[in-house]
C-alpha positions as CSV (number, residue, x, y, z in Angstrom):
1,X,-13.0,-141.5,-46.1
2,X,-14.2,-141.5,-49.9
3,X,-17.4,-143.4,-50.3
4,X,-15.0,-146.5,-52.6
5,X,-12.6,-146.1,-49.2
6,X,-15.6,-146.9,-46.9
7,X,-16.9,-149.7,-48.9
8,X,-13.5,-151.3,-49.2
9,X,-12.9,-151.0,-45.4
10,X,-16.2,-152.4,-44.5
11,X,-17.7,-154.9,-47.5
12,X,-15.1,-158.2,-47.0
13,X,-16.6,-159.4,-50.1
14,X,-14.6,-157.2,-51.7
15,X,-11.1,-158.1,-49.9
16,X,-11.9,-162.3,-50.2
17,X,-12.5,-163.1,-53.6
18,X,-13.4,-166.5,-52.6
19,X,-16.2,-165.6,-49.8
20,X,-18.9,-167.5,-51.8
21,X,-16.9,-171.0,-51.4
22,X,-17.4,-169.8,-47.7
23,X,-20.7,-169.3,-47.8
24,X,-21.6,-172.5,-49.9
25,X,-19.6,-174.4,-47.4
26,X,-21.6,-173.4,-44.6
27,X,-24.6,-174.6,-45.9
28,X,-23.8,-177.7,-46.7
29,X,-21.7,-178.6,-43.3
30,X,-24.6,-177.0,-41.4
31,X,-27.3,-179.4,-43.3
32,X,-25.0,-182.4,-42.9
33,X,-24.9,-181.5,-39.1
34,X,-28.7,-181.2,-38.4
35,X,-29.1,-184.3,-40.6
36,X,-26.9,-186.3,-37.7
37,X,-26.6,-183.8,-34.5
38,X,-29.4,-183.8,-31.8
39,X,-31.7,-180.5,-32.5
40,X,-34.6,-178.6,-32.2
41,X,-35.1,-176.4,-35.3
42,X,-37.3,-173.5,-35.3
43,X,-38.5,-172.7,-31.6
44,X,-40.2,-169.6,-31.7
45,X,-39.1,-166.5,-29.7
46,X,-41.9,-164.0,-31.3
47,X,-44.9,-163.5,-33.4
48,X,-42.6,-163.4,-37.3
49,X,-41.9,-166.0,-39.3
50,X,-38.1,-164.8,-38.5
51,X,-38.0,-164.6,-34.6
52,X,-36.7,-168.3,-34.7
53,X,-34.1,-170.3,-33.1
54,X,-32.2,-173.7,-33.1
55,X,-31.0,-175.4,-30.5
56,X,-28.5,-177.8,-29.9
57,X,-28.7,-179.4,-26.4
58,X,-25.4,-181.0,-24.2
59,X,-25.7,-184.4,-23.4
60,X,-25.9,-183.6,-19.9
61,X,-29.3,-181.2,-18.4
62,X,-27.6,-178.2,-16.8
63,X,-24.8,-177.5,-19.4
64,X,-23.9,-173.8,-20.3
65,X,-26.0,-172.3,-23.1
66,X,-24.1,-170.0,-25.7
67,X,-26.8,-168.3,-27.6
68,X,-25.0,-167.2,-31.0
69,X,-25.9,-164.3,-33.0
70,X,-25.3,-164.4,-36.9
71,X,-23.8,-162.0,-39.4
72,X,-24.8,-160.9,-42.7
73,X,-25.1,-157.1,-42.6
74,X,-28.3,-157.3,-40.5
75,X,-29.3,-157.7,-44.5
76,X,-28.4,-161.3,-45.5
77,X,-27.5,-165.3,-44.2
78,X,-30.1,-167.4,-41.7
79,X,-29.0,-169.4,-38.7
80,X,-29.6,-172.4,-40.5
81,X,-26.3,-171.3,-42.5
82,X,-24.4,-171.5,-38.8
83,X,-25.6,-175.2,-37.4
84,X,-21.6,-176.6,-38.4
85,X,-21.0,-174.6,-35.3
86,X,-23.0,-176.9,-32.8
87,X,-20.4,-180.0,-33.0
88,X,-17.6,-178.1,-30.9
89,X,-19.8,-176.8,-28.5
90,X,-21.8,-180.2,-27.9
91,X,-18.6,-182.1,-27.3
92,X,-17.6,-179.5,-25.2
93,X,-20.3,-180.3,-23.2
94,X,-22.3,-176.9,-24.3
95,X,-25.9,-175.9,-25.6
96,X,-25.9,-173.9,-28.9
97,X,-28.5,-171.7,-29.6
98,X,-28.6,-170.2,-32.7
99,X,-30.7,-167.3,-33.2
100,X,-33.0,-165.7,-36.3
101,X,-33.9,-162.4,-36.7
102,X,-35.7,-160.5,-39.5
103,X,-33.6,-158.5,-42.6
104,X,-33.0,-155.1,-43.8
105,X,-34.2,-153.5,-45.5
106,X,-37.7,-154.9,-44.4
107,X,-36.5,-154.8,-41.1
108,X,-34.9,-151.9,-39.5
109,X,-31.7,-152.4,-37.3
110,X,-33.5,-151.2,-34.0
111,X,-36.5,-153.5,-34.6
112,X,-33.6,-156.1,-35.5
113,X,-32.1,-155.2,-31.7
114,X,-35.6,-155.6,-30.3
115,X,-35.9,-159.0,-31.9
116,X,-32.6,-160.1,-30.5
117,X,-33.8,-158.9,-26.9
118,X,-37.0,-160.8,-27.2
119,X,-35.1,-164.0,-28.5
120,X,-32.4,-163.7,-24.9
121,X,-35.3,-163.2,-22.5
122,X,-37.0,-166.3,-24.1
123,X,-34.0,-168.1,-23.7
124,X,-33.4,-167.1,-20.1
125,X,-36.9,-168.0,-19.5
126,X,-36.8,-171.7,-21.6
127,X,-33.2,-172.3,-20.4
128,X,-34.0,-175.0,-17.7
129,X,-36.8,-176.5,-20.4
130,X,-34.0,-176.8,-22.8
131,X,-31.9,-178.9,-20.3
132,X,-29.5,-175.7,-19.6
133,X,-28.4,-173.9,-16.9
134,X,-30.7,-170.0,-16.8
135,X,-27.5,-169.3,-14.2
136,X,-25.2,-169.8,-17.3
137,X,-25.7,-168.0,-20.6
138,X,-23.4,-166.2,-22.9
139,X,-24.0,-164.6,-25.4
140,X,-22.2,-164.1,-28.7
141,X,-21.9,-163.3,-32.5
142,X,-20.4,-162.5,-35.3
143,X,-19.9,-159.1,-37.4
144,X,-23.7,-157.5,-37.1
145,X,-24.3,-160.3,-34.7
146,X,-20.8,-159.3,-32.8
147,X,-22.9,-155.8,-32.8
148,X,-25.9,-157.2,-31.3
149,X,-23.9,-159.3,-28.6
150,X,-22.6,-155.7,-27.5
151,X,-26.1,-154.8,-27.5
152,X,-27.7,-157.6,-25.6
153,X,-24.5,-156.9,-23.0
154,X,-25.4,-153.4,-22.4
155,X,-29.0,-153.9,-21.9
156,X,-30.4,-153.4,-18.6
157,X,-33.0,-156.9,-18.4
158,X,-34.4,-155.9,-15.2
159,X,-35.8,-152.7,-16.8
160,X,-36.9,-154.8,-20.0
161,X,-39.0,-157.5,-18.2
162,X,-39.2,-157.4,-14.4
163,X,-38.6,-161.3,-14.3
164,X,-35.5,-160.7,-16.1
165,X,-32.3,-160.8,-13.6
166,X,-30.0,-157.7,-14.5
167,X,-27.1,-160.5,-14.9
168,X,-28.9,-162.5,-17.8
169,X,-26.0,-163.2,-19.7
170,X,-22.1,-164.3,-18.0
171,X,-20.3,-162.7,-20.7
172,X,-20.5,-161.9,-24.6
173,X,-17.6,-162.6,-27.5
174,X,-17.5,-160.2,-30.1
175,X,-15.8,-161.5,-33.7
176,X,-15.5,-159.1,-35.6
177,X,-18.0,-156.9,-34.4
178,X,-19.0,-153.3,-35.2
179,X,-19.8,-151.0,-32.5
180,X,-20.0,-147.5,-34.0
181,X,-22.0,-147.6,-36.9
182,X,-21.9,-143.9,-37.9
183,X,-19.2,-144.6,-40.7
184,X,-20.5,-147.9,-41.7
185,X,-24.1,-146.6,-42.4
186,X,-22.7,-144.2,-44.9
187,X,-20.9,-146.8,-46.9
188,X,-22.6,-146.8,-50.6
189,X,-23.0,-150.5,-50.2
190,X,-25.3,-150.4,-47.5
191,X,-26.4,-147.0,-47.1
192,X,-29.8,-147.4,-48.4
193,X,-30.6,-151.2,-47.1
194,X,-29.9,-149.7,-43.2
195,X,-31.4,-146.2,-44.0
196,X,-30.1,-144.4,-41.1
197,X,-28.7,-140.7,-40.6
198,X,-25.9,-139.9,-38.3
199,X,-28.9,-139.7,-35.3
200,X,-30.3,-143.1,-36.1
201,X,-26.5,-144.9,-36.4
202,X,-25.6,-143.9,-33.0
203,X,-28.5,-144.6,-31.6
204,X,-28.1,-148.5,-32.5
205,X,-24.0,-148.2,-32.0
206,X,-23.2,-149.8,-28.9
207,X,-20.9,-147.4,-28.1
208,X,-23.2,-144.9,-27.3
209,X,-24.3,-146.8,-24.3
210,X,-22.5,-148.1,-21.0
211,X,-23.3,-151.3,-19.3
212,X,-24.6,-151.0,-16.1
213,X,-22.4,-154.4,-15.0
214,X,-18.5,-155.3,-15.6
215,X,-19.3,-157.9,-18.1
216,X,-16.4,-159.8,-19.1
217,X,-15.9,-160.0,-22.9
218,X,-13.8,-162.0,-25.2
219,X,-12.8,-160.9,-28.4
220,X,-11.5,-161.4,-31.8
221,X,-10.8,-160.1,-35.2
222,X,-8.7,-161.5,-37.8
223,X,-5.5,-160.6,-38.5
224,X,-6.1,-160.2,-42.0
225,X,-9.4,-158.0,-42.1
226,X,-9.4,-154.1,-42.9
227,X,-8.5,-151.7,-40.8
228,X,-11.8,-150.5,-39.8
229,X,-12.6,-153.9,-38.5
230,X,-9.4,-154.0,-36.2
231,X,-10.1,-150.7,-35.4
232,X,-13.6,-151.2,-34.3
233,X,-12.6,-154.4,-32.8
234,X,-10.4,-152.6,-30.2
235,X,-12.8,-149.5,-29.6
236,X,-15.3,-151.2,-27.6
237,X,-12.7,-152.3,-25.3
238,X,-11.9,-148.4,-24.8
239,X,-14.8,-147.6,-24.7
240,X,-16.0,-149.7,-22.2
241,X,-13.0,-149.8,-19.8
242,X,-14.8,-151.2,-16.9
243,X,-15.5,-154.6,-18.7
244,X,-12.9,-157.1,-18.3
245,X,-11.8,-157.8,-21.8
246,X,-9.3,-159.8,-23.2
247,X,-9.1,-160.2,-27.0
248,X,-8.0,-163.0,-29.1
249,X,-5.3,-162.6,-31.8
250,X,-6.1,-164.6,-35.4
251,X,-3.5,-164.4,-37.3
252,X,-4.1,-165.8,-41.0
253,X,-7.8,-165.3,-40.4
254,X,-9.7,-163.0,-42.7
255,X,-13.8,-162.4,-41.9
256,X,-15.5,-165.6,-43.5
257,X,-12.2,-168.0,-41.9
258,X,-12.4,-166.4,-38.3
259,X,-16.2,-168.2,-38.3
260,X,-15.1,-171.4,-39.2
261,X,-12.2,-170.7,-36.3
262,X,-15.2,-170.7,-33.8
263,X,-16.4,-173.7,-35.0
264,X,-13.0,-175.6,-34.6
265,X,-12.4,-177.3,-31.4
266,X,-8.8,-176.5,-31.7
267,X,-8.8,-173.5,-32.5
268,X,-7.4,-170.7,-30.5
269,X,-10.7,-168.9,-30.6
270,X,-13.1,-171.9,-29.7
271,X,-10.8,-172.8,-27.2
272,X,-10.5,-169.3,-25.5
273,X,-14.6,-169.5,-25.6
274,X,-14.4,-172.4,-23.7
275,X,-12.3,-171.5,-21.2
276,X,-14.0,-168.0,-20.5
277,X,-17.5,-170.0,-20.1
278,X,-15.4,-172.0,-17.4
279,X,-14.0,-169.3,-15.7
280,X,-16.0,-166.9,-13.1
281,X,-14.7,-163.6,-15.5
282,X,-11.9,-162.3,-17.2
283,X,-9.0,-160.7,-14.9
């Protein structure tokens, strides 16, 4: 692809003219729901001011935790942008975790992977503390964070901490997620914020690893995103053929809208969510 092709396949803000209403909206749902919701803002994971997280605990102690992961081109947004998320997930009798991480181009996209593994094990090890069941964690994000959910699902825990269980998380949903960065990372638009050669992309692209477990995975990408997006969306389900997968169709959904479709308790996406945190796996 021509360097305009790459960026219009993989920069949405391109294809929604309206992503900052999106954005703005967001911010102000996701103060409104910390103003009112149950929370503990800010728990730190890690030494930077970044390696934060919020939590949103069930009503009941020994719920299922979802620990979400955020997008923004591992370059941009803050998880205090994704708190209108916690509602669904509380009434559906689920702990939300939402987790921080540094920015590129301060922050390079392995170090940004090493944060993320720091902020899980913490979680695995706080999960009880937090009134959540360690036995039940899923993990999940959108976009880069559906990239770093893929991440965190191939990632062998035992051989990162030896009080770490090798089946830390239950499962992982990807939205949206990229899994083989090697195109992405020479899209003008990003090229020199992640800095990586065709070496360093695959070496942070999911792909190029294999989970040592059948984790089940849900995922999901809108119906109306680019064709890179859809086709990433359905390579990691290739590529990893011994994870049970099942994806979700969004139809009407672009990549801002399929976020708020996570957030809606009658959605088809939160509601798929839901049931694959009920269910032992996918089949």
């Amino acid at each position: 692809m021509s360097p305009a092709e790459l960026d219009r396949q993989y920069n949405p803000r391109m294809t929604v003219p309206d992503h900052t209403d999106f954005l703005l909206r967001w911010a102000r749902r996701s103060a409104e729901v910390r103003a009112r919701l149950q929370c503990e803002t800010d728990l730190r994971y890690g030494v930077t001011p970044a390696e934060t997280i919020d939590v949103f605990p069930a009503a009941h102690v020994g719920a299922p935790l979802f620990a979400f992961l955020h997008g923004g081109y591992w370059r941009a947004l803050d998880k205090s942008d994704f708190s209108f998320l916690a509602p669904a997930f509380v009434d559906a009798g689920v702990t939300l975790a939402v987790v921080n991480y540094g920015l590129a181009p301060a922050v390079g996209i392995e170090e940004i992977v090493r944060q993320t593994l720091r902020a899980c094990a913490w979680l695995w090890r706080n999960a009880a503390g937090l009134g959540a069941d360690p036995k039940r964690l899923y993990v999940g994000g959108h976009s880069a964070g559906g990239h770093l959910t893929a991440m965190m699902v191939a990632a062998k825990w035992s051989c990162y901490a030896r009080d770490l269980p090798d089946d830390l998380f239950r499962g992982g949903v990807c939205i949206s997620g990229l899994y083989d960065l090697t195109l992405l990372a020479q899209a003008p638009f990003l090229r020199e914020v992640l800095n990586l050669d065709e070496s360093g992309a695959r070496h942070v692209s999911p792909v190029s690893y294999r989970p040592a477990r059948n984790v089940p995975l849900l995922t999901a990408v809108g119906a109306l995103e680019s064709g890179e997006f859809r086709r990433q969306n359905s390579l990691i389900a290739r590529t990893w053929p011994h994870c049970p997968v099942r994806d979700v169709a969004m139809p009407g959904k672009h990549h801002f809208s399929i976020v708020e479709a996570l957030g809606d308790a009658d959605s088809a996406l939160f509601g798929e969510t839901r049931r694959f945190m009920d269910g032992p796996g996918l089949t």
